[in-house]
C-alpha positions in Angstrom: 265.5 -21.5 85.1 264.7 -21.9 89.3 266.0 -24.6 90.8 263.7 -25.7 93.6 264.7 -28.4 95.7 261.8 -30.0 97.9 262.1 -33.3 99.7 258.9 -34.5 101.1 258.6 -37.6 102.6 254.7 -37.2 103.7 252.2 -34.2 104.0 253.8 -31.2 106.3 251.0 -29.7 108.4 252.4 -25.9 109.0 251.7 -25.3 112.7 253.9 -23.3 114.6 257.0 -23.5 112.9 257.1 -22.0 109.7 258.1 -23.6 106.3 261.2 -22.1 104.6 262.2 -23.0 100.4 265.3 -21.4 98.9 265.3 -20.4 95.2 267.8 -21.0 93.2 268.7 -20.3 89.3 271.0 -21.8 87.5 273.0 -19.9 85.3 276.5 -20.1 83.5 277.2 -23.6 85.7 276.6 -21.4 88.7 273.0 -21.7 91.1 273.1 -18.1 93.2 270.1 -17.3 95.6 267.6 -15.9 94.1 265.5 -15.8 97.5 263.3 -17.5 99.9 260.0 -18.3 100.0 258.6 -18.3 103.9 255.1 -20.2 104.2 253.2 -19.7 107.5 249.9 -20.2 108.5 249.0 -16.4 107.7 250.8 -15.3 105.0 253.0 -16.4 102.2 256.2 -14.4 102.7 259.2 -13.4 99.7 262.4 -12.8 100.8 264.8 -11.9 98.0 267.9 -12.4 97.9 270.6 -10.6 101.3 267.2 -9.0 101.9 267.3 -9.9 106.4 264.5 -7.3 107.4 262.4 -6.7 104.5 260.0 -9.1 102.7 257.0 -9.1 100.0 254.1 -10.8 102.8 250.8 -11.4 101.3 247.8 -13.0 103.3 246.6 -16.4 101.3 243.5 -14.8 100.2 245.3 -12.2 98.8 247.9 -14.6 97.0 245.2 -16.1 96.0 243.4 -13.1 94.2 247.5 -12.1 93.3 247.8 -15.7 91.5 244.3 -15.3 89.9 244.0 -11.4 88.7 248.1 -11.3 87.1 249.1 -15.0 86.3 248.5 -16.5 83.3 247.2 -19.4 83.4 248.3 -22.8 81.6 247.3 -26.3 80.8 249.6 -28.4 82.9 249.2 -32.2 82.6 248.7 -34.7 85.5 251.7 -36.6 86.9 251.3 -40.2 87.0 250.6 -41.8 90.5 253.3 -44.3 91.6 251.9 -47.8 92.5 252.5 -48.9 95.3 253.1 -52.6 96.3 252.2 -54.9 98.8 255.4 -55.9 101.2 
């Protein structure tokens, strides 16, 4: 399975510096690279893994369409919003 590792502390607007999550999955007690995932305004870029000059870009709309025509879909349940008290 991917590890994915985000740490958000509050909404990140994506402006003119692009977002970049690495990919990792764990296997045999070892977490290699699978690759990165590059999120700009434009596109949605996939860079696998020692891969500097080529990537897999896809405009939104077309991730979109990607997500929508080839992924299954699944039943995925809410998560529960943390309360958050009054200082």
């Amino acid at each position: 399975m991917a590890i994915v590792e985000l740490k958000l502390v509050s909404p990140i607007e994506v402006v003119n510096k692009d977002q970049i999550i690495t990919i990792r999955e764990e296997k045999d007690g070892k977490t290699p690279i699978l690759g990165k995932i590059k999120i700009s305004r434009g596109t949605i870029e996939w860079w696998p893994k020692g891969n500097k000059v080529n990537a897999h870009s896809l405009t939104w709309a077309k991730f979109a369409k990607l997500m929508a025509d080839e992924v299954e879909m699944k039943r995925v349940k809410k998560t529960a919003k943390k309360k958050q008290t009054a200082v």
